[in-house]
N, C-alpha and C positions, 0 to 999 in steps of 0.2 A: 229547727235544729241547726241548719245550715249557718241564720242569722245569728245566733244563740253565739255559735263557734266565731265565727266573724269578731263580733263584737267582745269574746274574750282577747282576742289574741289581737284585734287593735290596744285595748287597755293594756294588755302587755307591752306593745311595742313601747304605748304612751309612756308606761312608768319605765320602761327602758332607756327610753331617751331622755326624761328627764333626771333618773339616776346617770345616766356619763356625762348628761351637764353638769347635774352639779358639781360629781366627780371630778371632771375635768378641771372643774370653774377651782376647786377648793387646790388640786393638783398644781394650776396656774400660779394661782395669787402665793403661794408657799416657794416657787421659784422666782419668783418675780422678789419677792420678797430678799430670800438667800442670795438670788444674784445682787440687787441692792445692798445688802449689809458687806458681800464678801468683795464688791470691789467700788469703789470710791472715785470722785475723780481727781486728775493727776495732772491736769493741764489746768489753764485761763478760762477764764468766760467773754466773747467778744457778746457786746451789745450792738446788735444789725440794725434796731427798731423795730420790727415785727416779732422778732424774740433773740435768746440768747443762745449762741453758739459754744460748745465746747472745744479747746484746739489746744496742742504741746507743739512747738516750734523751738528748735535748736538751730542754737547760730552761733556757726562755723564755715565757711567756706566761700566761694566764691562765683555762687550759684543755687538754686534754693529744690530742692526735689519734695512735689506737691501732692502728695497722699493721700489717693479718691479710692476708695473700697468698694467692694461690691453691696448686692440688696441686704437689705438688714443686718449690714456688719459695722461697728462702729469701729473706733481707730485701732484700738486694742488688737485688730486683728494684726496690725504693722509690729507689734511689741516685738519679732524676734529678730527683725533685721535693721530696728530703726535706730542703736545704737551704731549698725557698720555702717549706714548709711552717712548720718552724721560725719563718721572719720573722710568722707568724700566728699562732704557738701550740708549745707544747712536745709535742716527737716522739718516740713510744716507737715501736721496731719491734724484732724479733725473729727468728730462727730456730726455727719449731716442733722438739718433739722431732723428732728424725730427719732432719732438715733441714739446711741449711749447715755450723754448726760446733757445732749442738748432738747434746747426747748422745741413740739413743735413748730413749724417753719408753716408759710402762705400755702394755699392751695391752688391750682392743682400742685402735686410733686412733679411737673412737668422739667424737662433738659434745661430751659432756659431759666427757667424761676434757680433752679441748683444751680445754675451757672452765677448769675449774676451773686445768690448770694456767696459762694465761695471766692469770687472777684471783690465782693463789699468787705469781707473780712478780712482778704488778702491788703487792701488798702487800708484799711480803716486800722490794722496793727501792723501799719508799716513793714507789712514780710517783702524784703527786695526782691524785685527778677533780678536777670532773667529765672523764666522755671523749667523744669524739665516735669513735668506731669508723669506719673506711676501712677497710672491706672486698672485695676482689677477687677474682670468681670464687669458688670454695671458700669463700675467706675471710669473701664477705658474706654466707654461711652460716650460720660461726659467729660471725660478727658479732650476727645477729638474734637467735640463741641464747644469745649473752652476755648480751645487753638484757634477755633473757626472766627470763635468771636471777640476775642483778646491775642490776635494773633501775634502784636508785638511784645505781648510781654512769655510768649513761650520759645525756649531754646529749642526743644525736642519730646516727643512722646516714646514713653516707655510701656506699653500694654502689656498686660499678663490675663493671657487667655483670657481676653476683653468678649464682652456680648457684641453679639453680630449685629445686631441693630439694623442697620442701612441695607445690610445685601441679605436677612435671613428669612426673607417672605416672600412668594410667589405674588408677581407684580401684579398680576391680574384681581389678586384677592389680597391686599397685602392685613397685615396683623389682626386675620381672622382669628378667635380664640374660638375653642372648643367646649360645649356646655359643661363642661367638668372643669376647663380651665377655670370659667366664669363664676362656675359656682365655689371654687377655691379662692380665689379675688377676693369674692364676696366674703367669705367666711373672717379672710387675714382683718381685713377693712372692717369688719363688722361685729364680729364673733373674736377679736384675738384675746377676749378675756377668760374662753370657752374650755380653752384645751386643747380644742379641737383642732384647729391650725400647728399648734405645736405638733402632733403625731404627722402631719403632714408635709413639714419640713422636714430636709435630709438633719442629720448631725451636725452640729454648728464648729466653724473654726474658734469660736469662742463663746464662754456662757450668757454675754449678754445681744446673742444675737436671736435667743428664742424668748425673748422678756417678751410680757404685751405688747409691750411700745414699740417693739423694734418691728415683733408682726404684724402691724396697725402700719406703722411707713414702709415695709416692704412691700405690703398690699397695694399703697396709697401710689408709691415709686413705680410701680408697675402698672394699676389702673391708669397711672396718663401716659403710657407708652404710644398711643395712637397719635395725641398733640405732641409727644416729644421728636416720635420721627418725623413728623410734617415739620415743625421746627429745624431739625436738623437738614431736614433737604431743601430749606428757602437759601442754608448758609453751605452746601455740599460742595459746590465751587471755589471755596475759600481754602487757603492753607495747603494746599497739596502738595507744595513739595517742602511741607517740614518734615524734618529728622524723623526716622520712626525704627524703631526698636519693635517687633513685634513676638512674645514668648507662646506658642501653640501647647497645650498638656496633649499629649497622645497617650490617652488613655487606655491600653489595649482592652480592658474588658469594658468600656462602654460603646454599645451598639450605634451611639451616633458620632461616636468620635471621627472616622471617616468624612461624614457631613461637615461637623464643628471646625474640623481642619480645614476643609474647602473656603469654606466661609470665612474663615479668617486669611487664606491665603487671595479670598476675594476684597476684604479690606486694606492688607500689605499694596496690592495691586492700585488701589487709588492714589497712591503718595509716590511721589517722582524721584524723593533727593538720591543722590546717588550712596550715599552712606548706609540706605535701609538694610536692614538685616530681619530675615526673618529664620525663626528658630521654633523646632519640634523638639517637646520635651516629653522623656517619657514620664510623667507625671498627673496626677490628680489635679482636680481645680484650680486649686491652690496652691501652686507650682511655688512660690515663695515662704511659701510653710514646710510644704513637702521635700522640695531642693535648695533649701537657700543660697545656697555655695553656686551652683550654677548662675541664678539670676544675678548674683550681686559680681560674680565672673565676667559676665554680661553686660552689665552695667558698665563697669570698669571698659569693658572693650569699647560700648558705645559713648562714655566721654571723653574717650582719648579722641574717638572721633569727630566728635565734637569740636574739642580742642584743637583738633589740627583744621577741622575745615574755614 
């Protein structure tokens, strides 16, 4: 009787799970779809060689501000402030590999491989320095690691509630993930045709950040986190006293905003110049979505200092 029951209620779960796959799978491709038809792209296509990149660059100014998003956000996420920008300075921004309408990019997604190819594309269509790097989340990641590694051609960094990267792991164990982590990885990387990864992402700052392809390079961005900070600490010694602009979200109802501030005011703490500023914003993630008025306030404050130094 025991087995009898057993074996009904495996077959249940069985046809269970294969109904929200499918569910999910047919949920997917009908979004994927709609975001495809309802936005197009709007920029150039650079040819790297290993594939083609998507980018919109406005030229105006006398200084070029280089526009790195965070995980699976393509450029679109910049749409609300990239007009005021422009009135300040010439705007590059981009689709990393794998991202909006570019092609995928080499593997792994490791800091350095995204570095060089945003330095290939920055060359290869003549976008002039110097740059000021606008980094978000992920982005002011590889922001820092750009500086590190093309330090001449950067003015200054501008982070926005950038990933902690370098200081956010217990040195003794550093970017232990958690079997839930791993199995979430796995799912983005492997499954993003599923669904299933889509329920698992927060709410996107834009629709084409829950498309397959974006959850396929967020996974991908994030599984070489391990080679990226080894990367990043061969070059940690470099670049320390450039300009840095640092914007903190102080989140009041998230539980680890306390932490997330630390950690960022543990990154401000690496950079020497005397110019740095760092700044707590009562704000979500997305502090340039959510305030924009304040950052680009900010901005203005930190090219003046620029200019004078």
């Amino acid at each position: 009787m025991i087995k009898r029951i057993f074996k009904w209620v495996l077959r249940i779960l069985i046809v269970l799970i294969i109904g929200i796959l499918i569910y999910g799978t047919i949920r997917q491709s009908n979004y994927d779809s709609e975001v495809e038809n309802e936005f197009q792209p709007s920029g150039k296509f650079s040819d790297i060689g290993e594939n083609k990149i998507h980018y919109k660059y406005l030229d105006k100014g006398e200084f070029t501000f280089v526009l790195i998003a965070g995980l699976g956000e393509s450029m679109h996420t910049w749409a609300n402030i990239a007009n005021e920008l422009n009135d300040r300075g010439r705007v590059f921004m981009y689709d990393r590999s794998g991202l909006g309408f570019s092609e995928e990019g080499v593997l792994p997604r490791s800091i350095d491989n995204i570095s060089i190819e945003l330095n290939t594309i920055l060359e290869k269509e003549n976008i002039p320095s110097p740059y000021i790097l606008i980094g978000h989340s992920a982005g002011g990641f590889i922001a820092r690691y750009y500086a590190k590694k093309y330090p001449n051609e950067v003015l200054g960094l501008y982070l926005i509630d950038p990933y902690q990267g370098d200081v956010g792991f217990d040195d003794d164990n550093p970017n232990e993930w958690s079997l839930s982590l791993k199995m979430m990885n796995w799912s983005f990387r492997n499954m993003s045709w599923s669904g299933i990864p889509y329920y698992l992402l927060p709410n996107p700052p834009h629709p084409t950040y829950k498309t397959s392809k974006a959850i396929k390079t967020y996974g991908m961005e994030a599984y070489a986190e391990k080679i990226s900070l080894a990367q990043f600490q061969k070059l940690d010694e470099i670049a320390k006293d450039m300009p840095l602009y640092l914007l903190s979200a102080d989140n009041k109802s998230d539980k680890f905003n306390e932490l997330n501030t630390e950690w960022h005011k543990q990154i401000f703490d690496k950079y020497s110049n005397d110019i740095n500023t760092f700044i707590l914003i009562e704000s979500g993630h997305h502090i340039y979505i959510e305030k924009p008025e304040i950052v680009l306030n900010s901005l203005d404050e930190f090219i003046t200092k620029l200019n004078a130094n």
